[in-house]
LOTI-445357 format. One record per residue: x, y, z of N, C-alpha, C in turn; residue in three letters. Coordinates in steps of 0.1 Angstrom, whole numbers, plus 5000, padded with zeros to 4 digits. Example, Ala and Ser with C-alpha at 12.3 -4.5 7.8 and 13.67 -1.06 7.14 Angstrom:
2
n.u | n.v | n.w | ca.u | ca.v | ca.w | c.u | c.v | c.w | residu
5132 | 4943 | 5078 | 5123 | 4955 | 5078 | 5132 | 4967 | 5078 | Ala
5128 | 4978 | 5071 | 5137 | 4989 | 5071 | 5129 | 5000 | 5079 | Ser
end
This chain:
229
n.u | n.v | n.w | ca.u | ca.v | ca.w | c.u | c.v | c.w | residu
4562 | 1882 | 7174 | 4550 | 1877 | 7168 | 4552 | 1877 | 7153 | Unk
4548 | 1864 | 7148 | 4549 | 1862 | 7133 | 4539 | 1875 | 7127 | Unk
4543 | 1880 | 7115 | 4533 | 1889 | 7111 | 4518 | 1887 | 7106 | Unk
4519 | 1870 | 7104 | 4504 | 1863 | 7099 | 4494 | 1866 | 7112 | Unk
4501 | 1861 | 7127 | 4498 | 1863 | 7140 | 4496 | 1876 | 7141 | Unk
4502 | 1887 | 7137 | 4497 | 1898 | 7142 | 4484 | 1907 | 7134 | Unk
4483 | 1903 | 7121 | 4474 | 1904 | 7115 | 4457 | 1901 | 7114 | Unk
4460 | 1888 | 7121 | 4449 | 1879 | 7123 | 4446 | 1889 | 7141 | Unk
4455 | 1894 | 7152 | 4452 | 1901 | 7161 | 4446 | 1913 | 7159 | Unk
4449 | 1921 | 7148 | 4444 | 1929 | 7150 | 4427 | 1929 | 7139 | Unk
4427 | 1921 | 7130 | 4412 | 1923 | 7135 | 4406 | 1913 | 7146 | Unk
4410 | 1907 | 7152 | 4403 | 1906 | 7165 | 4398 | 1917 | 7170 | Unk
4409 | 1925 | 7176 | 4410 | 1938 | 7182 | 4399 | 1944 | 7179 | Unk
4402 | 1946 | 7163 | 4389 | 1957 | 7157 | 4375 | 1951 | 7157 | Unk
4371 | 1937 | 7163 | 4357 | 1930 | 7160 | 4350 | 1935 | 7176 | Unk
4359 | 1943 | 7182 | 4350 | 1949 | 7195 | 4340 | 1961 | 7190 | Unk
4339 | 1964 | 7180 | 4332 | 1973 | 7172 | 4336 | 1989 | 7179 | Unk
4349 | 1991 | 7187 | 4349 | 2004 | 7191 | 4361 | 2007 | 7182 | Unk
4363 | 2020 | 7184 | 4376 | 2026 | 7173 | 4388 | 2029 | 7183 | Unk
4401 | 2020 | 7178 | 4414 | 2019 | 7182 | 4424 | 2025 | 7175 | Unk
4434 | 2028 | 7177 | 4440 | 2037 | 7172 | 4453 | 2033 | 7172 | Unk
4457 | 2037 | 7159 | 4473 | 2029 | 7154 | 4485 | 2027 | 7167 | Unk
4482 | 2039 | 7175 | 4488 | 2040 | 7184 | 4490 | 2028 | 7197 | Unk
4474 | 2024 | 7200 | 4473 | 2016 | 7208 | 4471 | 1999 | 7202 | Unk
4470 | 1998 | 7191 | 4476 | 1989 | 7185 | 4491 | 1984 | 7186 | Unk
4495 | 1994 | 7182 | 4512 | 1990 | 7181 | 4516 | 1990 | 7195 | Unk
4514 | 1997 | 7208 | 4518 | 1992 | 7224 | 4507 | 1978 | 7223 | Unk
4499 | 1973 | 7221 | 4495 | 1960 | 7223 | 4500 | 1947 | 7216 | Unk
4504 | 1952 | 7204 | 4514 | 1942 | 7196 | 4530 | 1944 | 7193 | Unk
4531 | 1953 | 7203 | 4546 | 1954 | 7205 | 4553 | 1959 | 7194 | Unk
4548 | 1965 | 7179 | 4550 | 1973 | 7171 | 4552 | 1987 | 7169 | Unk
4556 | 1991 | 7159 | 4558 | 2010 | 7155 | 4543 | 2009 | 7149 | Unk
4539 | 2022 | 7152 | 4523 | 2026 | 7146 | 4528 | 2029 | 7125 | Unk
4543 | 2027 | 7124 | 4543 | 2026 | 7112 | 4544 | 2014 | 7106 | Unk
4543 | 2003 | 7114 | 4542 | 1989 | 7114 | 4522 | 1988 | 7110 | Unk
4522 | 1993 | 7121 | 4503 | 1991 | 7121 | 4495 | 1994 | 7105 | Unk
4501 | 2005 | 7106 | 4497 | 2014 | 7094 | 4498 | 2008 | 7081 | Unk
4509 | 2004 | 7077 | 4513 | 1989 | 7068 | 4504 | 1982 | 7069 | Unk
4500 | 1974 | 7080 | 4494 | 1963 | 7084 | 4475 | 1963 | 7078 | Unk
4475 | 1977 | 7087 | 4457 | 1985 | 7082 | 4459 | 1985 | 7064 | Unk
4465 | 1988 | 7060 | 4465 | 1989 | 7045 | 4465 | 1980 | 7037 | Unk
4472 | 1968 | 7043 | 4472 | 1952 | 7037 | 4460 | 1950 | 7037 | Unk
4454 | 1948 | 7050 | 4441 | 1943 | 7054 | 4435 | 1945 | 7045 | Unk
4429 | 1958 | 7043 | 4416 | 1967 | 7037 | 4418 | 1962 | 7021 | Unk
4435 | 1961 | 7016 | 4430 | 1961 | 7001 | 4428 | 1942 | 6999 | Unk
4427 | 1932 | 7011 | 4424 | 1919 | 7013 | 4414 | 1922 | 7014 | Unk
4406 | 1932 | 7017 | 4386 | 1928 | 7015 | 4383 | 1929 | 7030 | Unk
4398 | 1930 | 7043 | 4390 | 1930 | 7053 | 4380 | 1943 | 7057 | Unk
4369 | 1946 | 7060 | 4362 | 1963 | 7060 | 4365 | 1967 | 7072 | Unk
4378 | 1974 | 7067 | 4380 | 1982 | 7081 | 4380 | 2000 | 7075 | Unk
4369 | 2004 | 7086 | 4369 | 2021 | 7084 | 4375 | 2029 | 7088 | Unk
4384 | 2040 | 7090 | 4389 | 2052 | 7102 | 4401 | 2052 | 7091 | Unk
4410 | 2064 | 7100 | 4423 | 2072 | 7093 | 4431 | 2073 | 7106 | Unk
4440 | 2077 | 7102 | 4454 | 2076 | 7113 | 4452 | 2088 | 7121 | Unk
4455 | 2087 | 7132 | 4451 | 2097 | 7145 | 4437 | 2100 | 7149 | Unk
4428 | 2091 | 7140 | 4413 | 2088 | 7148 | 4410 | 2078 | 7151 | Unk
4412 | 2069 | 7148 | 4411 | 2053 | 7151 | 4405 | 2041 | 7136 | Unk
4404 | 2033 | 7145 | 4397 | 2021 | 7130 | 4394 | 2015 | 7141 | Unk
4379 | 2009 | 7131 | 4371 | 1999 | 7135 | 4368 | 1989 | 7122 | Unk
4361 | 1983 | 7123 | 4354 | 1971 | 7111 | 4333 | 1977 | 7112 | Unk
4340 | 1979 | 7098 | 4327 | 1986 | 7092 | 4314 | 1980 | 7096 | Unk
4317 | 1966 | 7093 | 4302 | 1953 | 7098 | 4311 | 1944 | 7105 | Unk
4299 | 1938 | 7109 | 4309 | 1924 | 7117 | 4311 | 1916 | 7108 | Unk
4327 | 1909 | 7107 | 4331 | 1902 | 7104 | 4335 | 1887 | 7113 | Unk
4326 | 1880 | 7106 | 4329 | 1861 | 7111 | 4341 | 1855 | 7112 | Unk
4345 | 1851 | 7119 | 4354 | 1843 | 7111 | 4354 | 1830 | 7119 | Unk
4350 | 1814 | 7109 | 4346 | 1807 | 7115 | 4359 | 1800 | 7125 | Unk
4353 | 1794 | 7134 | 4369 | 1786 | 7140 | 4374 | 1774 | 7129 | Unk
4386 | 1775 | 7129 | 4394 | 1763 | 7125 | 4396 | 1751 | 7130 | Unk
4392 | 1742 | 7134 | 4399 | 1729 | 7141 | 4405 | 1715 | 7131 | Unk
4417 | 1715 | 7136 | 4420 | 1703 | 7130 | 4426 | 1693 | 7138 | Unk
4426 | 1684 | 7135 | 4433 | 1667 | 7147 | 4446 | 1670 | 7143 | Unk
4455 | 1660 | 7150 | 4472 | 1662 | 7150 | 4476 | 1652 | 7134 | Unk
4470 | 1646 | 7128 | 4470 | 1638 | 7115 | 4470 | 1652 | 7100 | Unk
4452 | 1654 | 7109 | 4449 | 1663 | 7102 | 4461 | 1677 | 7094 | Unk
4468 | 1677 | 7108 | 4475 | 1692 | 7104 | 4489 | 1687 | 7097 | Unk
4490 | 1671 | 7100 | 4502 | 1666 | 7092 | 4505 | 1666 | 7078 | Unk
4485 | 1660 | 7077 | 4487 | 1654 | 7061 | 4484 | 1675 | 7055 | Unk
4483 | 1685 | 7062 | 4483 | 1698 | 7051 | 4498 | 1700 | 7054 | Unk
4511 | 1698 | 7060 | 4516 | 1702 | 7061 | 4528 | 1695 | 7053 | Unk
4526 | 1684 | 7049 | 4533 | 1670 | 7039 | 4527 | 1677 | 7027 | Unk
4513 | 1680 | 7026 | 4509 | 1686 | 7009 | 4518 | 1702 | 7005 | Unk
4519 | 1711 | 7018 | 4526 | 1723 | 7016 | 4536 | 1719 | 7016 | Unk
4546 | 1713 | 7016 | 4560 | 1706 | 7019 | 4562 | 1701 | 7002 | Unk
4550 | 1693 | 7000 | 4552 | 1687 | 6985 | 4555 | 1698 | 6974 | Unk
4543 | 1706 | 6974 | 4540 | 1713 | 6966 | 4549 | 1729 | 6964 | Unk
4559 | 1733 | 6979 | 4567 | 1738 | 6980 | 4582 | 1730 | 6970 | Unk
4583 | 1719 | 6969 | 4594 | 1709 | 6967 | 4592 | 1709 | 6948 | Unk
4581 | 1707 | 6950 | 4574 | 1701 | 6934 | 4566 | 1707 | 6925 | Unk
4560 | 1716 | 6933 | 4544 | 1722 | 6929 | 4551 | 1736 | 6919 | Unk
4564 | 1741 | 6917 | 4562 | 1755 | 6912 | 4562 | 1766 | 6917 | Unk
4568 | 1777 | 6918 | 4567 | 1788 | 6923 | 4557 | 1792 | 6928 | Unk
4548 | 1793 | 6919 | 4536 | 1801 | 6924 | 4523 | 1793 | 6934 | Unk
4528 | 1780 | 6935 | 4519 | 1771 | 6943 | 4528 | 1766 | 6952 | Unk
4539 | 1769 | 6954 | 4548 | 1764 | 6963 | 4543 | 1776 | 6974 | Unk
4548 | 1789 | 6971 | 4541 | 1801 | 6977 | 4532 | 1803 | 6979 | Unk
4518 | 1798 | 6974 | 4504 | 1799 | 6978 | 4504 | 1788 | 6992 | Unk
4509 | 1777 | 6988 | 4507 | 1768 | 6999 | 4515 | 1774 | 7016 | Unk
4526 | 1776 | 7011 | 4530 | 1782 | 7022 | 4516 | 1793 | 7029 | Unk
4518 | 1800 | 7023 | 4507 | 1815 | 7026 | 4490 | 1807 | 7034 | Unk
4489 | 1799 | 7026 | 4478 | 1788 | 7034 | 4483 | 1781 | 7047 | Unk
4494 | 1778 | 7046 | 4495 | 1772 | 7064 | 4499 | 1784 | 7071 | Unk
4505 | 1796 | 7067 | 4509 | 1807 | 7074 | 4493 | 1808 | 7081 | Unk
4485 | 1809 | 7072 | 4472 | 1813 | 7079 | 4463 | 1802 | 7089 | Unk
4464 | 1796 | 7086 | 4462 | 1781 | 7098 | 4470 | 1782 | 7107 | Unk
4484 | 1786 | 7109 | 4489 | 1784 | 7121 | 4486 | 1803 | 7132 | Unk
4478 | 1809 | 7126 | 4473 | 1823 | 7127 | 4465 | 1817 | 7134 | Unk
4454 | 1807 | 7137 | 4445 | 1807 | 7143 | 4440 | 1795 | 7148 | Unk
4450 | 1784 | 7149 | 4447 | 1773 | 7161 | 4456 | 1778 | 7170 | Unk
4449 | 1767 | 7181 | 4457 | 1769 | 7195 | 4470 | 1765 | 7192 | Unk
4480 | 1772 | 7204 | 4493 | 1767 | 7200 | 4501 | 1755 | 7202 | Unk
4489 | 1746 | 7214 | 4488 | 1732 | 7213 | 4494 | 1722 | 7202 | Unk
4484 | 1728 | 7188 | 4485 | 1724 | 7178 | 4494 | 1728 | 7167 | Unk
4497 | 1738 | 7168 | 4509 | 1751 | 7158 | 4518 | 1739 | 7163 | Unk
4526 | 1735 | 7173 | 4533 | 1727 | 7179 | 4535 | 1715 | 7168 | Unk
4524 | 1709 | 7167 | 4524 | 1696 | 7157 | 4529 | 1700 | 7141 | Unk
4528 | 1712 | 7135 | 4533 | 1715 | 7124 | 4548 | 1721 | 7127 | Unk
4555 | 1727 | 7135 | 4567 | 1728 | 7137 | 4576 | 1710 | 7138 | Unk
4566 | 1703 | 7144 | 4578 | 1692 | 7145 | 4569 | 1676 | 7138 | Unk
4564 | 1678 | 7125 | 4563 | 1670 | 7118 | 4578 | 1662 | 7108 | Unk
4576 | 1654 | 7110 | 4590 | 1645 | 7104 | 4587 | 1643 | 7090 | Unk
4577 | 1646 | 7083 | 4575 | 1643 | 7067 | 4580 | 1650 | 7060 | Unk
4589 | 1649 | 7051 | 4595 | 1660 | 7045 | 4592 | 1653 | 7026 | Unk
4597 | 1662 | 7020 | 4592 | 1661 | 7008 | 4605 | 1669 | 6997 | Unk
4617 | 1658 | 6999 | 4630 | 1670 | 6993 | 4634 | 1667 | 6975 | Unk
4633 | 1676 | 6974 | 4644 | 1680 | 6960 | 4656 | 1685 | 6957 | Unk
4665 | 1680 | 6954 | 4679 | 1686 | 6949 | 4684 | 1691 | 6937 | Unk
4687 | 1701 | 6941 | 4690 | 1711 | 6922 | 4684 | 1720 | 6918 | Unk
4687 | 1726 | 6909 | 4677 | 1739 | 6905 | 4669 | 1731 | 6892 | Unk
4659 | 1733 | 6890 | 4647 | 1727 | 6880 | 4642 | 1736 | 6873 | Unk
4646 | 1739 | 6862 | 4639 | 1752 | 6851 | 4627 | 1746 | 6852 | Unk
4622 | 1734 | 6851 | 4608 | 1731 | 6847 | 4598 | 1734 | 6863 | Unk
4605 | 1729 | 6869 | 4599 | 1735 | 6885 | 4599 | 1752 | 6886 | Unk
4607 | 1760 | 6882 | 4606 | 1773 | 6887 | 4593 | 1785 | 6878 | Unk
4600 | 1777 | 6867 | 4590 | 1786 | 6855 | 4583 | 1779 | 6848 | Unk
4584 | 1767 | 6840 | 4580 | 1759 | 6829 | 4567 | 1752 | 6831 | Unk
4565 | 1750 | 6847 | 4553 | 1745 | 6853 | 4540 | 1757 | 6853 | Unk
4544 | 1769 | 6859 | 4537 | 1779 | 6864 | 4532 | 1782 | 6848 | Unk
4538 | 1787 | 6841 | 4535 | 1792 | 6826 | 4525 | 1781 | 6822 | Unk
4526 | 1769 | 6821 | 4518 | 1759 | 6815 | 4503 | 1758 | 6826 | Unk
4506 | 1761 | 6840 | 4492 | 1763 | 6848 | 4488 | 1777 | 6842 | Unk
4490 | 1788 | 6839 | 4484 | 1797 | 6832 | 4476 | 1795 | 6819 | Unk
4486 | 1789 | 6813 | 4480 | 1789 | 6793 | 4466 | 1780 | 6795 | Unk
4468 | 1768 | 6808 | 4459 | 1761 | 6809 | 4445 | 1770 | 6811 | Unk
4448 | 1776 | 6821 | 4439 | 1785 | 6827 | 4431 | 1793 | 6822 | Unk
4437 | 1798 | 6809 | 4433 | 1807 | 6804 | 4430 | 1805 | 6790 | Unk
4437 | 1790 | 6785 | 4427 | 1789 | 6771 | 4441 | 1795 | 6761 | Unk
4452 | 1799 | 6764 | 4464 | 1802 | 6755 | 4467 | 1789 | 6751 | Unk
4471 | 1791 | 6735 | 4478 | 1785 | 6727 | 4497 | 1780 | 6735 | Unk
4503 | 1771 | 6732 | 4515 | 1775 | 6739 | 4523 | 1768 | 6725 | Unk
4535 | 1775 | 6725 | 4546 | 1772 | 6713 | 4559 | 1767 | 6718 | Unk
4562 | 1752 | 6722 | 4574 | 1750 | 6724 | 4585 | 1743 | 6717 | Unk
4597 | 1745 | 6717 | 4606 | 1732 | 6717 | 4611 | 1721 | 6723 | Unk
4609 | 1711 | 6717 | 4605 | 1700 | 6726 | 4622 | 1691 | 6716 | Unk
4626 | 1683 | 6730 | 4634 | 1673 | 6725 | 4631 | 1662 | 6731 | Unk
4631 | 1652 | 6724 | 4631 | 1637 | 6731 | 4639 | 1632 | 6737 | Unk
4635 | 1617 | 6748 | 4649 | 1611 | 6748 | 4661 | 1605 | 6741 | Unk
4654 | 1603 | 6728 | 4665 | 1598 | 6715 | 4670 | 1614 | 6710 | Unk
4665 | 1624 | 6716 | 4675 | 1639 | 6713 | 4666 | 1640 | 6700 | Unk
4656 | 1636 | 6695 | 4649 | 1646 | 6683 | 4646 | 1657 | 6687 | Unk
4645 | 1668 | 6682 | 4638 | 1681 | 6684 | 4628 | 1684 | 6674 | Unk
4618 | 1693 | 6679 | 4607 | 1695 | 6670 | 4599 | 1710 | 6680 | Unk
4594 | 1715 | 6669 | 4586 | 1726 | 6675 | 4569 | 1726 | 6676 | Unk
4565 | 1724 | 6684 | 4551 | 1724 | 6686 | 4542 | 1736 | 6690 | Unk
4531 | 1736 | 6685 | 4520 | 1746 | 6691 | 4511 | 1738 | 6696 | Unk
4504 | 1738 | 6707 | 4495 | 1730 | 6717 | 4486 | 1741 | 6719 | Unk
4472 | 1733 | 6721 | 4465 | 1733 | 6731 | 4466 | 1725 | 6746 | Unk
4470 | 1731 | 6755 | 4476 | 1727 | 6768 | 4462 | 1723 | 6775 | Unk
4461 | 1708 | 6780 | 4450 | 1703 | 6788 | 4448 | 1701 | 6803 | Unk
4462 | 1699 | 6806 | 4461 | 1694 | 6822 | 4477 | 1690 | 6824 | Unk
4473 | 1689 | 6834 | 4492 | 1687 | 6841 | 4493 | 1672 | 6849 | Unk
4497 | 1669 | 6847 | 4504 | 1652 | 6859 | 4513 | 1652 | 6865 | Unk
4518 | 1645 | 6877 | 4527 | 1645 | 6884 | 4532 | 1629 | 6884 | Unk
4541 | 1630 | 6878 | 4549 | 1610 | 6884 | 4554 | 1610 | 6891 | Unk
4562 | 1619 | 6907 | 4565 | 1615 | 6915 | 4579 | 1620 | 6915 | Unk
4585 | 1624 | 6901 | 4600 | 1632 | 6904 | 4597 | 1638 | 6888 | Unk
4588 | 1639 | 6879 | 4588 | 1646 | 6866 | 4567 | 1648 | 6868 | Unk
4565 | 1660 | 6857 | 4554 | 1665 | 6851 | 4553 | 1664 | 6841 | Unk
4542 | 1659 | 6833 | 4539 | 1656 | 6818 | 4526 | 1668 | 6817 | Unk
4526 | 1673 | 6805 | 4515 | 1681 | 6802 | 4508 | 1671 | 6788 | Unk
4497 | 1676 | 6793 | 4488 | 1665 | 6780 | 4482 | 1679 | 6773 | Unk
4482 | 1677 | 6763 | 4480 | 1687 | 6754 | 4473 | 1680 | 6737 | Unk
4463 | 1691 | 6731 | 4458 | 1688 | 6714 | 4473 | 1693 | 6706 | Unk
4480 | 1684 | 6706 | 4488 | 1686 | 6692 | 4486 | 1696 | 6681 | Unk
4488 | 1705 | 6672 | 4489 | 1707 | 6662 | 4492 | 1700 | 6648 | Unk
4504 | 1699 | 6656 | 4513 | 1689 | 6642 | 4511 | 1678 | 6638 | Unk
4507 | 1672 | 6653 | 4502 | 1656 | 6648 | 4485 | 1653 | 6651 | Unk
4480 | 1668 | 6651 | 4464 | 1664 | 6652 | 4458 | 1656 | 6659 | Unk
4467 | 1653 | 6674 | 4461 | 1644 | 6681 | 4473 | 1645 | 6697 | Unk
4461 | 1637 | 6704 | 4464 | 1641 | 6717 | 4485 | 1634 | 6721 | Unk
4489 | 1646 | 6730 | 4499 | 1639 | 6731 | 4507 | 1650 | 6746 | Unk
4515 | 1640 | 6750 | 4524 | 1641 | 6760 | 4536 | 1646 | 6763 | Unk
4537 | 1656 | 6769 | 4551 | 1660 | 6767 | 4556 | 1662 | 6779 | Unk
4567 | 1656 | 6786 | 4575 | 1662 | 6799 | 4581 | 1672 | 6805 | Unk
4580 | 1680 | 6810 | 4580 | 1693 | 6814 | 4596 | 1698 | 6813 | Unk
4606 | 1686 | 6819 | 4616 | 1690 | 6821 | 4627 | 1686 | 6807 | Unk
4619 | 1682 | 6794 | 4626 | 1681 | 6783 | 4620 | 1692 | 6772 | Unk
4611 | 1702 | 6776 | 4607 | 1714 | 6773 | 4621 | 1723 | 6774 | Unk
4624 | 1729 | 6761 | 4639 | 1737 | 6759 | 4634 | 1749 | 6760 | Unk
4622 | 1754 | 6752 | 4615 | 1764 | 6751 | 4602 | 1764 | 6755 | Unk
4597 | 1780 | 6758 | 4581 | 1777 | 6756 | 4581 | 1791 | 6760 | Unk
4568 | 1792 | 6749 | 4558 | 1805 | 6750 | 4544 | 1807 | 6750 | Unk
4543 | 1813 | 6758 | 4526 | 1816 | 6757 | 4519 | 1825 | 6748 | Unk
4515 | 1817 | 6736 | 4508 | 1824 | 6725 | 4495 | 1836 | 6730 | Unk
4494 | 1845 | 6723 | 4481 | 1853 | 6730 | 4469 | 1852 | 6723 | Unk
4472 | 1839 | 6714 | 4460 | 1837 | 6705 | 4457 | 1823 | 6714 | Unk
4441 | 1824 | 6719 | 4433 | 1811 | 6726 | 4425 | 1803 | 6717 | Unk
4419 | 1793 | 6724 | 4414 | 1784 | 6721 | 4404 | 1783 | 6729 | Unk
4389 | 1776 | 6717 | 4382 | 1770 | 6726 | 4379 | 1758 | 6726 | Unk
4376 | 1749 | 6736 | 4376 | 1734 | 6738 | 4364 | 1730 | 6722 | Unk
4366 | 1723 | 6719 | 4362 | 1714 | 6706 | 4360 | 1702 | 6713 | Unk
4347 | 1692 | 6706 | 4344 | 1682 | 6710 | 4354 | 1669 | 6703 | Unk
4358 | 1662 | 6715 | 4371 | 1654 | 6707 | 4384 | 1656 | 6711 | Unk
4383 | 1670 | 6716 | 4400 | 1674 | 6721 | 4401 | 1681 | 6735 | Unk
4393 | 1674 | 6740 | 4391 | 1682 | 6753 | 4399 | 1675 | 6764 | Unk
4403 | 1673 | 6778 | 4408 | 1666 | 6787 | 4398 | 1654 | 6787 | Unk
4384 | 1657 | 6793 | 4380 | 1644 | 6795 | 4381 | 1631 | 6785 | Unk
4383 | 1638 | 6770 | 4380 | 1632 | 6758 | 4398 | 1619 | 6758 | Unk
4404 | 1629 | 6764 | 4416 | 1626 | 6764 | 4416 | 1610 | 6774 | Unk
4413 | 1615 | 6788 | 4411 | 1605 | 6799 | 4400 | 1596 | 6795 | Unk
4392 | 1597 | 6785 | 4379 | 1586 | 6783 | 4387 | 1578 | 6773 | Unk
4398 | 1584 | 6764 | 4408 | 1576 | 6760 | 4412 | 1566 | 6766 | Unk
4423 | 1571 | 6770 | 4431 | 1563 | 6782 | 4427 | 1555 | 6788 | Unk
4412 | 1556 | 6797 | 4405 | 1544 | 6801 | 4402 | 1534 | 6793 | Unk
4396 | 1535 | 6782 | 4388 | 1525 | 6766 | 4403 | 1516 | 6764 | Unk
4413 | 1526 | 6765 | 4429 | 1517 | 6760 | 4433 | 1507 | 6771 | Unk
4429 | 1510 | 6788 | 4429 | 1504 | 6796 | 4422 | 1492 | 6802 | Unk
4406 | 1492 | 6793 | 4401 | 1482 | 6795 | 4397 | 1485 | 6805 | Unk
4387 | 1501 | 6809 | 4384 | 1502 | 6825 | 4370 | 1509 | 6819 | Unk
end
């Protein structure tokens, strides 16, 4: 049993509101009660409320819902083409979240359906190692996040170099590269930079706050007026 599967079993287990014990846990999931114990510990610091100590049992403090999941055979395709993408393209840290999101979906449909995400044909590949995919992405989803300043070195395609401090606005995807849109410093105005011609970058610990004029939407209301939309 996958460990997402065994997790999602044992609060089942525990939603009969009586107190089970590591013991008989682990003979019902085919585990060591030092498996269980692991498992009781994850849970609880995830917010599930589960009460008791080892050699008296655990139960779930209140009842806990949990609504059903259903999805069509499409349905479970197109999350599993987005986890696939975003594993490929998305970055460390959203490549791993997405996985950790279907781990938990395939925890709790029937296995009818688990079926359809094992043998989906959409794949979503990349070849090579990508500094801008592993780190350069994730760092720039933070600064965003958080309102940091960011300090890079940036080279062009004609090979100029130049050093920038940004305000980082939002991220894009073209399909095999990421552009960050960002308030310029140096040139006082909105501008574009490619993730994967980023040589350097650091996240300043001095923030920002949005100013009228240099904000994302101010950016994209741009872009449209230039578009004629």
């Amino acid at each position: 049993m996958r460990r997402a599967d065994r997790l999602f079993q044992i609060v089942q287990i525990l939603r009969n509101k009586r107190l089970v014990t590591a013991h008989d846990l682990a003979q019902r999931l085919e585990v060591s009660p030092r498996t269980i114990y692991r498992d009781i510990q994850d849970l609880s610091l995830s917010g599930v409320p589960i009460e008791g100590e080892a050699g008296v049992g655990y139960h779930l403090r209140y009842s806990l819902d949990i609504p059903p999941i259903m999805f069509n055979a499409n349905e479970l395709e197109a999350l599993v083409l987005g986890v696939r993408i975003l594993k490929a393209w998305g970055g460390s840290e959203l490549g791993s979240s997405a996985q950790s999101v279907l781990d938990k979906i395939q925890a709790v449909i029937p296995s009818e359906l688990r079926e359809h995400i094992d043998d989906s044909k959409l794949f979503a590949l990349r070849f090579g190692d990508r500094e801008d995919l592993k780190t350069t992405l994730d760092a720039c989803r933070n600064a965003i996040a958080k309102f940091n300043y960011l300090q890079i070195d940036y080279k062009r395609a004609d090979n100029t170099a130049s050093q920038r401090k940004l305000k980082p606005l939002g991220l894009f995807f073209w399909g095999n590269v990421w552009t960050l849109t960002a308030w310029c410093s140096l040139r006082n105005d909105f501008r574009n930079f490619r993730l994967d011609r980023i040589e350097k970058l650091q996240i300043l610990e001095q923030t920002f706050n949005e100013q009228a004029g240099q904000g994302l939407d101010d950016y994209i209301a741009l872009m449209q007026a230039q578009c004629g939309e």
